[in-house]
N, CA, C and O atoms as a GROMACS GRO file, in nm:
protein
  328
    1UNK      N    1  11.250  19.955   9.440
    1UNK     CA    2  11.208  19.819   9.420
    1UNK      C    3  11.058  19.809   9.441
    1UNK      O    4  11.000  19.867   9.532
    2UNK      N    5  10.999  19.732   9.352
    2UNK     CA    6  10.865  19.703   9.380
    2UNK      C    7  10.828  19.600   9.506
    2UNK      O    8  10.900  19.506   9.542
    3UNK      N    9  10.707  19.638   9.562
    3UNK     CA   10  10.653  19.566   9.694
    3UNK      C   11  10.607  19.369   9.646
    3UNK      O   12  10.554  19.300   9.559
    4UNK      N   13  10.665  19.366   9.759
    4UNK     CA   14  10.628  19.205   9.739
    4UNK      C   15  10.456  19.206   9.718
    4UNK      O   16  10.372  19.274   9.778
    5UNK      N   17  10.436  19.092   9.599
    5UNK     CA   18  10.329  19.034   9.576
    5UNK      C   19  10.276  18.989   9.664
    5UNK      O   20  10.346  18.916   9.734
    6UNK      N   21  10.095  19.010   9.715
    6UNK     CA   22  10.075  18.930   9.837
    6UNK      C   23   9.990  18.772   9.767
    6UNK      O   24   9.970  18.773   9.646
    7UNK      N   25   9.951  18.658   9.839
    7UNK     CA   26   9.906  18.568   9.752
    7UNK      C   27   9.729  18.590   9.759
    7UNK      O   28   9.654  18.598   9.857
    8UNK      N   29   9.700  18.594   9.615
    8UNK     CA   30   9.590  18.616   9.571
    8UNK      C   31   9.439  18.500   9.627
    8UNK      O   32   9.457  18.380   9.650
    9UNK      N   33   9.355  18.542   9.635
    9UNK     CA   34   9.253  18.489   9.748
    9UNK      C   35   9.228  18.368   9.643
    9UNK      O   36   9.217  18.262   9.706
   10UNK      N   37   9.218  18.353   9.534
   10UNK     CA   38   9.208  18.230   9.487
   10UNK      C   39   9.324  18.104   9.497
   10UNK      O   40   9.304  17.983   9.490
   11UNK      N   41   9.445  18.176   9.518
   11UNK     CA   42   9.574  18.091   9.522
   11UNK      C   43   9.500  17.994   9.685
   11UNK      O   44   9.477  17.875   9.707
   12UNK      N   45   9.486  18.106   9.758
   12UNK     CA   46   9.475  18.077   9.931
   12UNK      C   47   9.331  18.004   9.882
   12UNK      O   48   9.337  17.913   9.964
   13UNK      N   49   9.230  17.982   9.823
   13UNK     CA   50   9.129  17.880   9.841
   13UNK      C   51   9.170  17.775   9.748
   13UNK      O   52   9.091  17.681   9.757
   14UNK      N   53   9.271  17.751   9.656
   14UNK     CA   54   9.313  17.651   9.588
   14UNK      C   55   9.419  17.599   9.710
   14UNK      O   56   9.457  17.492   9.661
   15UNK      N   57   9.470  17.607   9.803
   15UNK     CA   58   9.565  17.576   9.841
   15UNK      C   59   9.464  17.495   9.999
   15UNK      O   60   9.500  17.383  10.034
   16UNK      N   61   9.363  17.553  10.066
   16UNK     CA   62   9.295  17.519  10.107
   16UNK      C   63   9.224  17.406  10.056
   16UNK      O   64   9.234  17.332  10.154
   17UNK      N   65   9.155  17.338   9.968
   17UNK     CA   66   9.100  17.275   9.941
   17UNK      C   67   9.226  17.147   9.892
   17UNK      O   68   9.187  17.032   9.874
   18UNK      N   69   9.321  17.169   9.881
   18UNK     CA   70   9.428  17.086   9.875
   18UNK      C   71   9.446  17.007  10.053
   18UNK      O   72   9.411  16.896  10.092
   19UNK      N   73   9.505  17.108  10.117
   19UNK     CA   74   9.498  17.066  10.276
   19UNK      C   75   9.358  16.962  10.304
   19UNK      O   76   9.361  16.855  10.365
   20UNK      N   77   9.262  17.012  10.254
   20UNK     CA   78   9.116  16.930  10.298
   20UNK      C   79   9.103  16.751  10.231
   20UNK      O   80   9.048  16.650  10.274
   21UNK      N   81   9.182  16.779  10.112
   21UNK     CA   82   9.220  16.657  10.010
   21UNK      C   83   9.288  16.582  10.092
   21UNK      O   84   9.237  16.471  10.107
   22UNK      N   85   9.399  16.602  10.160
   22UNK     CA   86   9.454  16.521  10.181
   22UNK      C   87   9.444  16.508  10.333
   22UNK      O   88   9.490  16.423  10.409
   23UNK      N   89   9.393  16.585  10.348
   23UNK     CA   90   9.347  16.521  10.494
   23UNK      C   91   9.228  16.389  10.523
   23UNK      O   92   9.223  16.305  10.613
   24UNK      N   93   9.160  16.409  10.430
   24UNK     CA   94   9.038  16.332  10.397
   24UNK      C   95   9.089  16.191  10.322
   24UNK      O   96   9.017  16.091  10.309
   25UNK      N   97   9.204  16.201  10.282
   25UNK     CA   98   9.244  16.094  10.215
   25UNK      C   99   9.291  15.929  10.299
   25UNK      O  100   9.272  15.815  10.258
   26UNK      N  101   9.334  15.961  10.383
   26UNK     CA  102   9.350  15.853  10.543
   26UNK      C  103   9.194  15.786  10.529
   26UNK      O  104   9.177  15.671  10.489
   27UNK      N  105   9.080  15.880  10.569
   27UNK     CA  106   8.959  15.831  10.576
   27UNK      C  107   8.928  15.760  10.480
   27UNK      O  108   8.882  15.651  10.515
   28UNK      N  109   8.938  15.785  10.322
   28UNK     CA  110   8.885  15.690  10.236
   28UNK      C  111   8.982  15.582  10.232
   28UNK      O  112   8.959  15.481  10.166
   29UNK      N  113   9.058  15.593  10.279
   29UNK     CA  114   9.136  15.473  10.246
   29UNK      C  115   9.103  15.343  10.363
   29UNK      O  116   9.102  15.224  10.330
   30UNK      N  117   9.082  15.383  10.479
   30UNK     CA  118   9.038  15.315  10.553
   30UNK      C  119   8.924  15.262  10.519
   30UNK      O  120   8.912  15.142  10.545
   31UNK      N  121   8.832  15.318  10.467
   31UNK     CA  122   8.648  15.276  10.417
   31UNK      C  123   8.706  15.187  10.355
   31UNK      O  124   8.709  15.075  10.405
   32UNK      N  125   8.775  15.216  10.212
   32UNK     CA  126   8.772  15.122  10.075
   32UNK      C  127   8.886  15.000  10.128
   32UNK      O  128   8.867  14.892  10.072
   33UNK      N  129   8.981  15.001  10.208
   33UNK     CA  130   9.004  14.860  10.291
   33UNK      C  131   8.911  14.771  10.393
   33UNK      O  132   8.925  14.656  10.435
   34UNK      N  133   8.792  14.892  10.419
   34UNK     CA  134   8.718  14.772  10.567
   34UNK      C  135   8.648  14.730  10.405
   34UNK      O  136   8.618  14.611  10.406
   35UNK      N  137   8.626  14.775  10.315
   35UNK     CA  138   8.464  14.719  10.217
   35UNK      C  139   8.575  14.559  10.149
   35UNK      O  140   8.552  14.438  10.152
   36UNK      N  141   8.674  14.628  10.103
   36UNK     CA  142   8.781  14.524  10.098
   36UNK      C  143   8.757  14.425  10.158
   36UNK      O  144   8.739  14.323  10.091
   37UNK      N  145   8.750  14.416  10.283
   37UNK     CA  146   8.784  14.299  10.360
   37UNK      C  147   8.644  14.255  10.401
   37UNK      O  148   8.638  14.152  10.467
   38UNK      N  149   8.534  14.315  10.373
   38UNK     CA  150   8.417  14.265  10.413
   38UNK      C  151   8.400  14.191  10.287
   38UNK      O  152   8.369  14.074  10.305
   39UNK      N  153   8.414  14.229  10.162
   39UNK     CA  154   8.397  14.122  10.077
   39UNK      C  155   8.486  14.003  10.066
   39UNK      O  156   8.428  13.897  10.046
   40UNK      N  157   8.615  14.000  10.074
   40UNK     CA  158   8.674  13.863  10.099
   40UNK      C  159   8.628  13.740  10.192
   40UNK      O  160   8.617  13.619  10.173
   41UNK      N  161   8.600  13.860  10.348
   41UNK     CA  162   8.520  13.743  10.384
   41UNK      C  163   8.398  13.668  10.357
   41UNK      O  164   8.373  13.555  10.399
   42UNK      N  165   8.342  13.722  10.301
   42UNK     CA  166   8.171  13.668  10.217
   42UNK      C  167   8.226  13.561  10.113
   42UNK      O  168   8.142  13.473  10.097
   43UNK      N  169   8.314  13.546  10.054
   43UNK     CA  170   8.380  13.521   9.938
   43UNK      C  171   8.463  13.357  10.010
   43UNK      O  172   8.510  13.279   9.927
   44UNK      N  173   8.472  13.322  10.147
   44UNK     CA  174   8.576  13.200  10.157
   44UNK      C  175   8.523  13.120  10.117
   44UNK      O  176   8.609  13.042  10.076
   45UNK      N  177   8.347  13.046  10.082
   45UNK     CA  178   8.350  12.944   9.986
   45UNK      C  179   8.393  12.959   9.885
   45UNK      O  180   8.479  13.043   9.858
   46UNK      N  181   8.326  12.854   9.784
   46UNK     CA  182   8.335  12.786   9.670
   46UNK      C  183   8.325  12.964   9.577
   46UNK      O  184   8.253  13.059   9.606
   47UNK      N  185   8.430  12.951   9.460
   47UNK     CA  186   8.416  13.012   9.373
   47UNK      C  187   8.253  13.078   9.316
   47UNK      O  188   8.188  12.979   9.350
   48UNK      N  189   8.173  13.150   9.270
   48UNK     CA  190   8.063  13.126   9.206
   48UNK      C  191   8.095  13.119   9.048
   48UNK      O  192   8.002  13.134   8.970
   49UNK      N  193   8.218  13.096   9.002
   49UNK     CA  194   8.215  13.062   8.886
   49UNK      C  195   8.247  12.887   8.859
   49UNK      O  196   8.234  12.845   8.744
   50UNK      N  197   8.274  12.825   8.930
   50UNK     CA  198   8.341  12.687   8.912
   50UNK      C  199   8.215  12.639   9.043
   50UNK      O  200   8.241  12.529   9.093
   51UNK      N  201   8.127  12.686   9.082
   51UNK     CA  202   8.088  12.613   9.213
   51UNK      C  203   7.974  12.490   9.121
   51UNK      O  204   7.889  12.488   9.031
   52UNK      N  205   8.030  12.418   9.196
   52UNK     CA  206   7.950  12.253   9.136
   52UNK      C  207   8.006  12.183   9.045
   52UNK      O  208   7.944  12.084   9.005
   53UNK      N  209   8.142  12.213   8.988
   53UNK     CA  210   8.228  12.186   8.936
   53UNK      C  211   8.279  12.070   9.027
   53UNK      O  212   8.285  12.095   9.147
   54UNK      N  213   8.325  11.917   8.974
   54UNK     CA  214   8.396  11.848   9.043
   54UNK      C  215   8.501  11.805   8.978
   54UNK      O  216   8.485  11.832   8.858
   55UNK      N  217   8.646  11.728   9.003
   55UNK     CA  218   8.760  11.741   8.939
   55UNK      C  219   8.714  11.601   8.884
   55UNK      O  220   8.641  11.519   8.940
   56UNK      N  221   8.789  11.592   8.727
   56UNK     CA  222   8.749  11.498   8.657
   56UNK      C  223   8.659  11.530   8.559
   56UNK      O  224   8.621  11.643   8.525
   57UNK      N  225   8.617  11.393   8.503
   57UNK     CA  226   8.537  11.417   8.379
   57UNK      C  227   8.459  11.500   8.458
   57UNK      O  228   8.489  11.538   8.570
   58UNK      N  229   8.314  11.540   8.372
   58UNK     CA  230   8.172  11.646   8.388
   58UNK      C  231   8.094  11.544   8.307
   58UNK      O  232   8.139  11.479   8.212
   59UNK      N  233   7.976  11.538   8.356
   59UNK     CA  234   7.884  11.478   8.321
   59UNK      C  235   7.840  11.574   8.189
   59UNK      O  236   7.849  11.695   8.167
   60UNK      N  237   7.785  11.451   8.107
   60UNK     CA  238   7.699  11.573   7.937
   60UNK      C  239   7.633  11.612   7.970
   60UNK      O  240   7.585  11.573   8.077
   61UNK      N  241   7.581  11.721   7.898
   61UNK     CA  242   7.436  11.754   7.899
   61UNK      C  243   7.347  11.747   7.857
   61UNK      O  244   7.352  11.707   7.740
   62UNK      N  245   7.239  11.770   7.899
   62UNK     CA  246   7.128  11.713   7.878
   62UNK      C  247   7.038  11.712   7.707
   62UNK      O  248   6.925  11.677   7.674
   63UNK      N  249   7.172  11.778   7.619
   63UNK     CA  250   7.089  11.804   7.442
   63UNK      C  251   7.228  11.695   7.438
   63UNK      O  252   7.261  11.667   7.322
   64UNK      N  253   7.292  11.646   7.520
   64UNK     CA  254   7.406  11.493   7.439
   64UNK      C  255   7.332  11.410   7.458
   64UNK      O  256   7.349  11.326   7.370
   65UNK      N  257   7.246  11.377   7.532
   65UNK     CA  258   7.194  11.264   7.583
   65UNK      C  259   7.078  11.190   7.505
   65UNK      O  260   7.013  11.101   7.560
   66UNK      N  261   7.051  11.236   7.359
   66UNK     CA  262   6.976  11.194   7.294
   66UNK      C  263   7.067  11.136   7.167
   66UNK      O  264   7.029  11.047   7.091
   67UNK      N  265   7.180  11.195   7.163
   67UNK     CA  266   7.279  11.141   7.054
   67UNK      C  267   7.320  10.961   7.009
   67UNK      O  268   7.398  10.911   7.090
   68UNK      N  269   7.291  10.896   6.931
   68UNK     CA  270   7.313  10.774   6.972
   68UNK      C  271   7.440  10.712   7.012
   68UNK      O  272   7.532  10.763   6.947
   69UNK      N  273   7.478  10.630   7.086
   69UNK     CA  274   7.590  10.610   7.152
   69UNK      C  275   7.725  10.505   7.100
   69UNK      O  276   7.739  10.387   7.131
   70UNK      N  277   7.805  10.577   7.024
   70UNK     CA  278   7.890  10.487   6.937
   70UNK      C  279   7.979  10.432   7.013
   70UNK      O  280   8.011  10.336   6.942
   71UNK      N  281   8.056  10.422   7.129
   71UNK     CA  282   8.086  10.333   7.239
   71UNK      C  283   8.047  10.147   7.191
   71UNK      O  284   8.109  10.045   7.160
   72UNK      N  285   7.909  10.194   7.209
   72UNK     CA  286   7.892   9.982   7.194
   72UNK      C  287   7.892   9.974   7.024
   72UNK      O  288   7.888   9.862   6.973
   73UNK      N  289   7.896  10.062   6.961
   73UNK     CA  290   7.962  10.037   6.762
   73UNK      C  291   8.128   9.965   6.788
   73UNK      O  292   8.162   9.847   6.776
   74UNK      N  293   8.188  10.055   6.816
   74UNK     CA  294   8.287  10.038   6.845
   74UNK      C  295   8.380   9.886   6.944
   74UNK      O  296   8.485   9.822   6.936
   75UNK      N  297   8.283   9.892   7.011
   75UNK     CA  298   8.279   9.749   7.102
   75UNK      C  299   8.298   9.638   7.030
   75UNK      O  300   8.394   9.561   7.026
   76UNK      N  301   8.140   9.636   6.942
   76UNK     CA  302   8.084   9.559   6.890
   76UNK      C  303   8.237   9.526   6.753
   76UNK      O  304   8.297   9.422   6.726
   77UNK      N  305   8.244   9.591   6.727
   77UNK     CA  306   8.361   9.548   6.608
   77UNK      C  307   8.514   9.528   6.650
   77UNK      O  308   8.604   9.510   6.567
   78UNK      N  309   8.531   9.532   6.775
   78UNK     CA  310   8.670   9.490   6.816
   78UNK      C  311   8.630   9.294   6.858
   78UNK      O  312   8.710   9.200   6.855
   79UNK      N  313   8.524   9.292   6.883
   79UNK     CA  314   8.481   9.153   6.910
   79UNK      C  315   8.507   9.075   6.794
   79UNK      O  316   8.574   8.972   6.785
   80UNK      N  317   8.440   9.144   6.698
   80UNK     CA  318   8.476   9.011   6.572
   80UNK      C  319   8.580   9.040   6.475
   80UNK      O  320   8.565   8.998   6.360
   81UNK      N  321   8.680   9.104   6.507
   81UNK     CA  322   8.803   9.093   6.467
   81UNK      C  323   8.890   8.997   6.512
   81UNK      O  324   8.990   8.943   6.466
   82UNK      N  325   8.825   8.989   6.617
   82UNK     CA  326   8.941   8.847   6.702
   82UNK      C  327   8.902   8.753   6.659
   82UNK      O  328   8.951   8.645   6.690
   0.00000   0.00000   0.00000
C-alpha cells in the first residue's frame, strides 16, 4: 500500500489564513455596528430630505409669484352671475 499523503504547505497556509478570517470577523462586526449606531444617533432630527417641510399646502415659489393671479377672474364672474 502506498504511504499516506502528508498535507502540502500551501493547503496548511490556505487553511491558516482561513482561521485568521474568521477570527477577525467578531472584530469587524463590532466596528461596522458601533459606526452603525454612531450614525443613527446624529440622525434623531429632522430628516435632511423633508427638513423645512411643513404638513399642508407649501408655499410657491418664487418664479410663481410673478404669474398673474386668476383667483380674483374667477371671483369676479361668480358675482355677476347672481
Amino acid at each position: 500500500m502506498g504511504k499516506k499523503s502528508r498535507p502540502t504547505f500551501k493547503k496548511r497556509q490556505k487553511e491558516l489564513a482561513r482561521q485568521q478570517k474568521q477570527q477577525s470577523k467578531p472584530a469587524q462586526r463590532r466596528a461596522k455596528s458601533e459606526t452603525k449606531g454612531d450614525k443613527t444617533s446624529a440622525a434623531e432630527g429632522e430628516d435632511p430630505d423633508i427638513e423645512g417641510i411643513r404638513p399642508g399646502p407649501q408655499p410657491l415659489p418664487s418664479e410663481w409669484h410673478s404669474l398673474p393671479d386668476q383667483q380674483d377672474d374667477t371671483e369676479d364672474s361668480s358675482e355677476d352671475d347672481s
